[in-house]
C-alpha positions as CSV (number, residue, x, y, z in Angstrom):
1,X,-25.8,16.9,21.8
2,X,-23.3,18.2,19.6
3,X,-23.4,19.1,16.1
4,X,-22.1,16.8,13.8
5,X,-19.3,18.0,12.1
6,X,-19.6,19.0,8.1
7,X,-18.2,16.5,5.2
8,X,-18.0,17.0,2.0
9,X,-18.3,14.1,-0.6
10,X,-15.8,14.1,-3.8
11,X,-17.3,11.9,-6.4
12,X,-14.7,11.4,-9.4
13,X,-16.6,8.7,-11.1
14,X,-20.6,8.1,-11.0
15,X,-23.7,8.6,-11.9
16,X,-22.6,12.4,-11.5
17,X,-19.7,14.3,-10.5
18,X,-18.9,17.1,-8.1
19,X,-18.8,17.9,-4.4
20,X,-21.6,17.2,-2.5
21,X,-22.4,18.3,1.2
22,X,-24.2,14.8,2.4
23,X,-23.9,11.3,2.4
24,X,-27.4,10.7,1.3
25,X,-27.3,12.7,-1.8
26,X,-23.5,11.7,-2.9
27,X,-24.9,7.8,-2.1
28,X,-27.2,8.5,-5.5
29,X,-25.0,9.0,-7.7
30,X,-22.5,6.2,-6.8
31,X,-24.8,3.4,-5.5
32,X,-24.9,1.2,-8.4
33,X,-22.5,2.3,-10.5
34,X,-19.7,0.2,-11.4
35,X,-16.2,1.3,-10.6
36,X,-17.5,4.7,-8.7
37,X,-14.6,6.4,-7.2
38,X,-15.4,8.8,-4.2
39,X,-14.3,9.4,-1.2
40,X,-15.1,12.0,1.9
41,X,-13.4,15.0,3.3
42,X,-13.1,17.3,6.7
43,X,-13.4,20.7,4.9
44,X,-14.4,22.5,1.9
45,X,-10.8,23.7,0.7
46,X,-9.5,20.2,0.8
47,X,-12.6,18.6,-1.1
48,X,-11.6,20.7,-4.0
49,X,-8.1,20.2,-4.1
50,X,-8.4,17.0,-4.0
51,X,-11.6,16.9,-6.5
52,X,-9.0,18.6,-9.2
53,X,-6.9,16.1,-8.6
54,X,-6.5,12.1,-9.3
55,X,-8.7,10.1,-7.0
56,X,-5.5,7.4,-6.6
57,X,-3.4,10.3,-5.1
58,X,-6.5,11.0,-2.5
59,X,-6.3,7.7,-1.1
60,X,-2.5,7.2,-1.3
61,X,-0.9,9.3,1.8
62,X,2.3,10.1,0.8
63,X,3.1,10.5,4.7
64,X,1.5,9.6,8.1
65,X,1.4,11.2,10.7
66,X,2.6,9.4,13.9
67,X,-0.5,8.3,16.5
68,X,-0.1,8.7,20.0
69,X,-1.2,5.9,21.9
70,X,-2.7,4.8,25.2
71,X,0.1,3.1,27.0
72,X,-2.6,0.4,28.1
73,X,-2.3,-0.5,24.9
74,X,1.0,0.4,23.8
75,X,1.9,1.2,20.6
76,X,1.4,-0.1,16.8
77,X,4.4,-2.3,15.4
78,X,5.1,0.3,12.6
79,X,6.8,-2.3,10.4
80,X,4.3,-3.9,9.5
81,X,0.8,-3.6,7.0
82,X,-2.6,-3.1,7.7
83,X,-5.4,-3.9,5.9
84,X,-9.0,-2.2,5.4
85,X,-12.2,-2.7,3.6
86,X,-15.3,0.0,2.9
87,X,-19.0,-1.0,1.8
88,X,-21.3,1.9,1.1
89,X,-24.5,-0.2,1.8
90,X,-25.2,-3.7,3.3
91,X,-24.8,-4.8,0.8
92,X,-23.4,-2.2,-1.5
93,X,-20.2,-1.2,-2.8
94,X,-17.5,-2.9,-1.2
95,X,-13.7,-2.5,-1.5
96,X,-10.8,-3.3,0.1
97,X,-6.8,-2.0,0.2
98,X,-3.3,-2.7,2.4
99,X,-0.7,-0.4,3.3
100,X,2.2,-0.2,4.7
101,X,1.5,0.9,8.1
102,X,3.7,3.8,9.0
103,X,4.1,5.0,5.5
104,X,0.6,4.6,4.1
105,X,2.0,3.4,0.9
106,X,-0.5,1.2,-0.9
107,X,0.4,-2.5,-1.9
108,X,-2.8,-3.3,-3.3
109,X,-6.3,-2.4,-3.6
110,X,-9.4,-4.3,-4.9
111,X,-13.1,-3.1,-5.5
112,X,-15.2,-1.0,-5.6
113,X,-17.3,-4.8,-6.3
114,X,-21.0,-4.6,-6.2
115,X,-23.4,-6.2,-3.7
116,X,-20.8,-7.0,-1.1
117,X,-20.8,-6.1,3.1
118,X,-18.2,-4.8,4.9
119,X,-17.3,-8.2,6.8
120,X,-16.2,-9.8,3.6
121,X,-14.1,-6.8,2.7
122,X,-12.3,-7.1,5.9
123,X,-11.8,-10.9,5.3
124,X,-10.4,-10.9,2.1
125,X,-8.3,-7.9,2.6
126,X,-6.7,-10.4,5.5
127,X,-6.5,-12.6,2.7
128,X,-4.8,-10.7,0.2
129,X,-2.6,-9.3,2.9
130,X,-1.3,-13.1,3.9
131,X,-0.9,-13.5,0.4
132,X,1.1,-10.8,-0.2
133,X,3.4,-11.2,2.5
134,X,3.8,-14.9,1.5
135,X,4.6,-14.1,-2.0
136,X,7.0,-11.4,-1.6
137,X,8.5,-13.6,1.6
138,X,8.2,-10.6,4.1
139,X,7.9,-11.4,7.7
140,X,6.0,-8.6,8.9
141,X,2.9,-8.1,11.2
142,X,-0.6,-7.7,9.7
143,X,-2.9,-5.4,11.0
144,X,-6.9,-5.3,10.8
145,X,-9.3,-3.7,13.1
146,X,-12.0,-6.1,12.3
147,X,-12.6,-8.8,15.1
148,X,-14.8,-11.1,12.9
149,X,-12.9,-11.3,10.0
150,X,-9.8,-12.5,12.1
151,X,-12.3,-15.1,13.8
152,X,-13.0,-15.9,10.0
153,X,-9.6,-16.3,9.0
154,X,-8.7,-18.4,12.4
155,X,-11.6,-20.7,10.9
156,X,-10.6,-20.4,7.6
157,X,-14.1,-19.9,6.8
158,X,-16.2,-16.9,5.5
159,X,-19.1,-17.1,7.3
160,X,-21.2,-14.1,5.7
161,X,-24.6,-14.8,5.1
162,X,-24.4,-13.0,2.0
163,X,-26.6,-13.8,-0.4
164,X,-24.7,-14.5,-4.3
165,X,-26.3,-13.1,-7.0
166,X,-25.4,-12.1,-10.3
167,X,-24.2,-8.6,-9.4
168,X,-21.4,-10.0,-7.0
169,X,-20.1,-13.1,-8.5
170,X,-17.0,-11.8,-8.2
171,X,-16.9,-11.3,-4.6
172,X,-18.2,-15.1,-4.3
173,X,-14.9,-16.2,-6.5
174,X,-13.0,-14.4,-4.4
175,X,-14.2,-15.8,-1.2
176,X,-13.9,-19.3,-2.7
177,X,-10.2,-18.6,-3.6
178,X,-9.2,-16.9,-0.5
179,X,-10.8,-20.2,1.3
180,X,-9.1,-22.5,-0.5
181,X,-5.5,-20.3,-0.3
182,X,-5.9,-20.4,3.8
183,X,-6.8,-24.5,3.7
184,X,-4.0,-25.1,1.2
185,X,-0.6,-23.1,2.8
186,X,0.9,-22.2,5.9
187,X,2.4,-18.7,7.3
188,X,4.0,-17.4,9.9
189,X,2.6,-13.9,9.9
190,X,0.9,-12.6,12.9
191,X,-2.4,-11.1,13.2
192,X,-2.9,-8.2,15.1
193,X,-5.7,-6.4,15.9
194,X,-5.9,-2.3,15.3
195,X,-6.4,-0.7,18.7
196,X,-8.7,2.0,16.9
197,X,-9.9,3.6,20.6
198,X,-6.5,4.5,21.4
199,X,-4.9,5.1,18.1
200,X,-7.4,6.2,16.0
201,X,-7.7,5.1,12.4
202,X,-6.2,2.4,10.9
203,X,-3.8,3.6,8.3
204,X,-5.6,1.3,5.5
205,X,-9.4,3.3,6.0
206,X,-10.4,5.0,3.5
207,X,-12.0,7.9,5.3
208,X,-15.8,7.8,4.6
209,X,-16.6,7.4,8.4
């Protein structure tokens, strides 16, 4: 079996700041805390740089690199946006962001919102991104790599199993909105889903795999 490569864990804002070497022992310090801002990285060098800099600039490319893909699957529609979500925890920390696709700009970003689940993320990041493209009448592709959430939005129905409490209230007004937005307008935009086997990441993760 082969060894799983090293990460190292910037932490900006938690319980405690730094680099750390593991999941488990970043996961205290952001677990819980509202607002944490962390985020991992291949190597060493770069967890530094990017530790004595802004975490916004860490998970804003500036510049993406283009994927080769498999030509069974052909390749991304590069004009377009994709959409992401990231839950540390099930349910934990949960946020979610859309970029444009071959840039990696960010349009918008929500979270880190407590006691959520990855699922709901993904869903309401469709949301948003529907939304968006509405609002700003753009008539681009949006791209998630989330099967169930595009079954959700299909349904125009969030069918977590999420249980509300007081820590996620939020997250339960958002769901209730983006519901009501999907019963209440039409659009045009097409959903496609992110061939991640073939072209790896979709440009909207936020790299804590």
């Amino acid at each position: 079996m082969a060894k799983k490569k090293q990460k190292y864990y910037v932490v900006w804002e938690g319980k405690k700041t730094g680099i750390f070497t593991s999941w488990n022992e970043c996961k205290k310090y952001v677990q819980g805390y509202n607002g944490a801002k962390y985020k991992s990285f291949e190597s060493k060098s770069v967890a530094e740089q990017a530790y004595a800099g802004s975490y916004f600039d860490s998970i804003t490319p500036t510049k993406k690199k283009v994927i080769k893909a498999d030509p069974a699957d052909g390749t991304p529609v590069w004009q377009s946006i994709a959409v992401d979500a990231a839950c540390s925890g099930n349910p934990g920390l949960m946020e979610y962001q859309g970029v444009e696709t071959y840039t990696g700009k960010l349009l918008f970003r929500i979270g880190p919102l407590q006691d959520g689940t990855n699922n709901v993320g993904e869903f309401l990041a469709l949301v948003h991104g529907l939304a968006y493209l509405k609002q700003q009448k753009i008539e681009l592709p949006l791209y998630t790599d989330s099967k169930i959430a595009m079954g959700w939005i299909k349904k125009k129905k969030c069918n977590s199993k999420l249980i509300k409490n007081r820590k996620n209230t939020k997250i339960f007004e958002l769901i209730a909105r983006g519901e009501q937005w999907l019963k209440t307008n039409t659009y045009e935009t097409e959903i496609l889903k992110w061939q991640t086997k073939s072209w790896g990441e979709i440009p909207a993760d936020f790299g804590r795999k």
